[in-house]
PADO-55745 format. One line per field, with one value per residue (C-alpha): x, y, z; residue in one letter. Coordinates in steps of 0.1 Angstrom, whole numbers, plus 5000, padded with zeros to 4 digits. Example, Ala and Ser with C-alpha at 12.3 -4.5 7.8 and 13.67 -1.06 7.14 Angstrom:
<rs>
east	(5123 5137)
north	(4955 4989)
up	(5078 5071)
pafi	(a s)
</rs>
This chain:
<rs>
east	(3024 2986 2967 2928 2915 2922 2899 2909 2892 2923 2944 2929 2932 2967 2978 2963 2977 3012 3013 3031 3070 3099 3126 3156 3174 3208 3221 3257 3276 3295 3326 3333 3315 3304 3264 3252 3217 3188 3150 3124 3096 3068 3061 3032 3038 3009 3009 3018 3051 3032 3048 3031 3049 3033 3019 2992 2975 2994 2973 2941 2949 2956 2925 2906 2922 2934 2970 2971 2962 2993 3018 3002 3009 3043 3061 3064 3079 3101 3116 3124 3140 3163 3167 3185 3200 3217 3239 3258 3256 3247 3247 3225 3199 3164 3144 3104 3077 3049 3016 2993 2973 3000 3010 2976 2975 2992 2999 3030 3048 3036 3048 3087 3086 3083 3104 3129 3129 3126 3163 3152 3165 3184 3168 3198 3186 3153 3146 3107 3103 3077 3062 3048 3013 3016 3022 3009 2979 3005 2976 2985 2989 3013 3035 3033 3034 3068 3082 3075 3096 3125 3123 3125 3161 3146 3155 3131 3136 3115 3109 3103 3120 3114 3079 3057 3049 3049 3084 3105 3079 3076 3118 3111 3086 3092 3117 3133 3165 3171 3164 3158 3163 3137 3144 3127 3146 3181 3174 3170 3199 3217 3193 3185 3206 3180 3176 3215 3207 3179 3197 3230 3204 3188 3223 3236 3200 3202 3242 3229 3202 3224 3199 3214 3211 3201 3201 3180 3173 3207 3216 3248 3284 3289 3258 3271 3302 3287 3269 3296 3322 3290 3288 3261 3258 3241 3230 3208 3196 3197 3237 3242 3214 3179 3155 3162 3151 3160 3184 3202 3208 3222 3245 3253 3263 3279 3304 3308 3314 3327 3315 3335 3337 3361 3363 3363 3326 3332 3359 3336 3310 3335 3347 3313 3301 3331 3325 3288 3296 3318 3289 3267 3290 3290 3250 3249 3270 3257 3223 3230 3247 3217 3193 3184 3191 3151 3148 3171 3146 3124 3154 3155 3172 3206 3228 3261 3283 3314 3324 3349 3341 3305 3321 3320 3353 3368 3347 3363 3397 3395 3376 3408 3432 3408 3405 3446 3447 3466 3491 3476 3510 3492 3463 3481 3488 3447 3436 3452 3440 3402 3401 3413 3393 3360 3372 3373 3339 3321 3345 3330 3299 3302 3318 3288 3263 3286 3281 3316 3330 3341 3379 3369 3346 3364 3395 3377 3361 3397 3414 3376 3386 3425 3420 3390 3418 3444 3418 3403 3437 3447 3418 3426 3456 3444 3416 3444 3464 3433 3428 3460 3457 3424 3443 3473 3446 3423 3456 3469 3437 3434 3469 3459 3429 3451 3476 3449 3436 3464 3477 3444 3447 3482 3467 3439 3461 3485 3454 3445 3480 3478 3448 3458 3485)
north	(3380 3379 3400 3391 3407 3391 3384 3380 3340 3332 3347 3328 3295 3300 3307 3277 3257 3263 3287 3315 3315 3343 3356 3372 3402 3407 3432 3443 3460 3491 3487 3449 3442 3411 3400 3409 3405 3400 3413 3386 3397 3375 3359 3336 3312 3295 3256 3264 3288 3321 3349 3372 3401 3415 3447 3428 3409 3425 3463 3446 3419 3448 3464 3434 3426 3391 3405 3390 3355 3361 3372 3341 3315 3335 3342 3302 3296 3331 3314 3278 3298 3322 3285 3272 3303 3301 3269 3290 3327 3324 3363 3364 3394 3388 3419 3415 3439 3442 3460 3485 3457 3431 3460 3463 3428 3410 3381 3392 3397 3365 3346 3362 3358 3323 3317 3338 3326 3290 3300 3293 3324 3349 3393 3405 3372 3396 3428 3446 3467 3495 3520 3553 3548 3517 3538 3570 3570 3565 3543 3532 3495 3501 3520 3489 3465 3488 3489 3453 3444 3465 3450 3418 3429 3437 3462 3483 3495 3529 3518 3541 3566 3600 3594 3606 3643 3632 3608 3630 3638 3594 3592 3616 3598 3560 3535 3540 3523 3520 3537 3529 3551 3552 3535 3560 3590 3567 3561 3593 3607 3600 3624 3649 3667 3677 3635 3638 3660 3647 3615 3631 3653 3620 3603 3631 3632 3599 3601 3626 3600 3572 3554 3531 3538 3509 3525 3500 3502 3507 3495 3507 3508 3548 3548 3520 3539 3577 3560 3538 3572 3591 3569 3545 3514 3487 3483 3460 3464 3447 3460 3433 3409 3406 3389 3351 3318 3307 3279 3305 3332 3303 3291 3330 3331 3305 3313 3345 3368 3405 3436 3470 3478 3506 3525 3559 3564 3558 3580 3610 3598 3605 3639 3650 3643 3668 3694 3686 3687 3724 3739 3727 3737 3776 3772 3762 3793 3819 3810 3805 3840 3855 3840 3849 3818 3820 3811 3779 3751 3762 3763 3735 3700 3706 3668 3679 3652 3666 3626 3617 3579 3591 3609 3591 3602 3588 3556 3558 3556 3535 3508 3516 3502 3477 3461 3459 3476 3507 3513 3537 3555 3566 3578 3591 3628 3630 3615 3642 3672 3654 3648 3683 3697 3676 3690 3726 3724 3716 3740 3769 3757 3759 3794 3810 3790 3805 3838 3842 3873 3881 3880 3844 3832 3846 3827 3796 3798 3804 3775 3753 3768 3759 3726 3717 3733 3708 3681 3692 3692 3658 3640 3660 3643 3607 3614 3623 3589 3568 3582 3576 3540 3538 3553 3532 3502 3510 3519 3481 3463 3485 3475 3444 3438 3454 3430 3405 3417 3428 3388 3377 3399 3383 3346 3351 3368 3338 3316 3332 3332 3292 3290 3311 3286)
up	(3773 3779 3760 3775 3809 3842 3869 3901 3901 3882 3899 3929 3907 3897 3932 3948 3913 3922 3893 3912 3917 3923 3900 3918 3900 3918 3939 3941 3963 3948 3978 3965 3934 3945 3946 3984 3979 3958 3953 3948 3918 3913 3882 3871 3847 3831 3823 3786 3790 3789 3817 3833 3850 3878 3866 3850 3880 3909 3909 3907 3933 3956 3949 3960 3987 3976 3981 4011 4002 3978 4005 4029 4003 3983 4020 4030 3991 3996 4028 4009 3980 4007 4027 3994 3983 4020 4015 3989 4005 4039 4040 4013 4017 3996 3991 3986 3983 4003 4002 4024 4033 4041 4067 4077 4086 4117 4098 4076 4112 4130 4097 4096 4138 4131 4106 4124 4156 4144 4127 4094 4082 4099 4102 4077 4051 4043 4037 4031 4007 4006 3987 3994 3981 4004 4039 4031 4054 4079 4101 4135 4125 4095 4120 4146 4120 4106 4140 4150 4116 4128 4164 4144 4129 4094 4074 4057 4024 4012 3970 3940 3961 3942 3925 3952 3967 4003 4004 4024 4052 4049 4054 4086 4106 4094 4105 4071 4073 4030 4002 3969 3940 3911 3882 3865 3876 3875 3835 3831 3840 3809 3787 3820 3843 3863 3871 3881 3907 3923 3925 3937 3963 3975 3982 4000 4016 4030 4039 4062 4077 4079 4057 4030 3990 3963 3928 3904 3866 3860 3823 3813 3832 3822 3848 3870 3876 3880 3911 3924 3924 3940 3967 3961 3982 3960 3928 3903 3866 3834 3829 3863 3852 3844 3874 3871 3885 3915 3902 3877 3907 3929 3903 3899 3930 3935 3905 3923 3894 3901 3885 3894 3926 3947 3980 3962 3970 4006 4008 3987 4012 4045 4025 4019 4057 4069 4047 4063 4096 4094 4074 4105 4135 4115 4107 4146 4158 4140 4147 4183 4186 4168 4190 4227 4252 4260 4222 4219 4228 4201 4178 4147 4162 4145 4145 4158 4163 4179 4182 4160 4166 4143 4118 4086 4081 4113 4103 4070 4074 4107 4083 4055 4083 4099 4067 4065 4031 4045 4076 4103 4096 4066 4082 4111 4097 4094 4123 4149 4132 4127 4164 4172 4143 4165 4195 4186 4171 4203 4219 4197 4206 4242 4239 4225 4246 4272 4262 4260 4246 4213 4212 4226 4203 4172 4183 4184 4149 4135 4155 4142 4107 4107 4118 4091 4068 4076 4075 4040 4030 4038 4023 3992 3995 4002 3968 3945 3957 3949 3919 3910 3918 3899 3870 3868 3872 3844 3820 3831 3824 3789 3779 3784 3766 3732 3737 3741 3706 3692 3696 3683 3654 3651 3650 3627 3602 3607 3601 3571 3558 3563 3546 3514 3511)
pafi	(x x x x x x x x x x x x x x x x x x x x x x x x x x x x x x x x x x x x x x x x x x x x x x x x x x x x x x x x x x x x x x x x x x x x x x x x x x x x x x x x x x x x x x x x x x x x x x x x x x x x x x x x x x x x x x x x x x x x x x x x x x x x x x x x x x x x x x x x x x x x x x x x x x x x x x x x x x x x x x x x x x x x x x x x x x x x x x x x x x x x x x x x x x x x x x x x x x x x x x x x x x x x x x x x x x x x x x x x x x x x x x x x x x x x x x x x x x x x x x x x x x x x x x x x x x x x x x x x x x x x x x x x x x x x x x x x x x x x x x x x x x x x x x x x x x x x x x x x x x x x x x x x x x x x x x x x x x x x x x x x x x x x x x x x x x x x x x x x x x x x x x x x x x x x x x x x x x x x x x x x x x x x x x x x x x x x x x x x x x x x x x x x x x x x x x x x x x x x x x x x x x x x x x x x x x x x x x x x x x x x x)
</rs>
């Protein structure tokens, strides 16, 4: 680690010296286990061995503006390294960081045009990430530079999600289509509860937007799996691997190693959206029958999805069978009553935007009610199976792993018995 002051003419001569390079830390899904993706961090290494991690260059690159020159030599190499990365994971999704300036520029979104449109990658191969301090002017060509990206298929990624006063107003006007959770606030959930909650607040947060969650700084599994059972959708850390070069993260996946993985957080996910959804047909009704119909336009935009096609629920169980791990016989007792349940919420809704009277609007609350009844009841059911399942599993692999000691305790006391001979 360099100890003396840099200037940004060395930073300038180690760029144009070939100096520069990415490290990938991977990302796993929590579903499968298996690496999906990848974020790409700088690194310069100096002729003699010596690393230097971005934090000490990076801020006062920004600063000057030579950023740019980074991102306009970096974004070519980032391409070759996703390009080889490719012929073992075609899927492969590479995660890099840009700045305000990069955004500021046109350049960033000629450059992935081209190498998009001349099919040298694919949108879903790369992902931008950004930071609040990055887009918190909110100018008028970071917006079109945001919205061009997502025209171009890209996902943007909101980073450091949590450390900054003015995130959530970000998450409500930007094309914000993932989030990623502070390291920060993720480490400290093991010595502060407070932590825990934000984090569970921001994944229930962005259930509710459809946005994607990436939890990163994750070092231990009891962490690993808290986020995986609360419905996390990726992960990376030093407990999945430290960033590495580009010929180590091929090779890694290439072996295609698995770390835990389960559907449990999907199905908390689902369960959590329909408890969501009743609290928001009742918020909805009584509002509505509070207010005068001369008042409703200026009412709060309340997302009521009376489909059950964009439930998470529905799309929940209808992945469980798509994905031939389950029978819809199985699902069958909750899918009637989760239609019905759908039905008679938009039905309630009508009645009191109706003005209907009282007997009829109290009836259909209590047929809304009895049918999320019968629906909370059934997923209940379908939780305690899988945990079951999870149960039985973990006891298996456990007995394992004594037998697998207990039989290399047998052998080495066998050894030693030898030996004393």
């Amino acid at each position: 680690m360099t100890k003396h002051k840099i200037d940004t003419s060395e930073i300038e001569r180690a760029l144009h010296h070939g100096e520069f390079c990415f490290h990938f830390q991977p990302k796993v899904s929590f579903v499968s286990g298996e690496i999906v993706g990848g974020e790409a961090l700088l690194r310069w290494i100096k002729p003699d061995g010596t690393v230097i991690f971005p934090g000490q260059f990076l801020p006062l690159a920004e600063s000057s503006g030579f950023i740019t020159n980074i991102t306009a030599v970096m974004l070519p190499e980032l391409i070759e390294n996703i390009e080889t990365i490719r012929k073992t994971k075609a899927d492969i999704q590479i995660a890099f960081n840009i700045s305000a300036r990069d955004l500021d520029s046109p350049y960033l979104v000629k450059m992935l045009r081209s190498f998009i449109g001349s099919k040298r990658i694919n949108p879903g191969n790369i992902q931008v990430e950004i930071t609040e301090t990055a887009v918190v002017d909110n100018s008028d060509r970071i917006m079109t530079s945001l919205l061009d990206l997502v025209a171009l298929g890209v996902e943007i990624a909101m980073d450091d999600f949590g450390t900054g006063y003015s995130s959530l107003d970000l998450l409500s006007r930007l094309p914000i289509s993932a989030l990623k959770l502070d390291q920060g606030v993720v480490l400290r959930m093991t010595k502060d509860v407070k932590s825990t909650h934000i984090v569970r607040s921001s994944l229930y947060m962005a259930r509710e937007l459809s946005i994607k969650t990436i939890a990163e700084g994750v070092e231990s599994k009891g962490t690993y799996t808290y986020l995986m059972s609360a419905g996390c959708n990726e992960v990376q850390g030093h407990w999945i691997s430290p960033a590495i070069g580009i010929e180590e993260y091929t090779k890694l996946c290439s072996d295609e190693p698995r770390w835990p993985g389960s559907t449990f957080g999907l199905l908390y996910n689902a369960w959590v959206n329909h408890i969501s959804y009743r609290r928001k047909v009742l918020d909805a009704a009584l509002t509505l029958a509070m207010t005068h119909p001369d008042e409703w336009a200026g009412l709060p935009k309340m997302d009521l999805a009376h489909s059950p096609a964009r439930c998470r629920l529905s799309q929940w169980y209808m992945g469980e069978v798509g994905e031939g791990g389950n029978t819809r016989r199985e699902f069958k007792q909750l899918e009637e009553p989760h239609r019905l349940m759908h039905a008679a919420g938009a039905s309630l809704i009508k009645s009191i935007r109706d003005r209907s009277g009282t007997r009829d609007i109290s009836r259909a609350t209590r047929i809304f009610l009895e049918y999320s009844d019968v629906v909370d009841a059934e997923v209940s059911r379908i939780v305690e199976r899988d945990l079951e399942k999870i149960i039985d599993k973990l006891g298996h692999e456990n007995t394992l792993a004594r037998e697998l000691i207990d039989g290399e305790n047998v052998i080495a006391l066998d050894l030693k018995g030898k030996k004393a001979k």
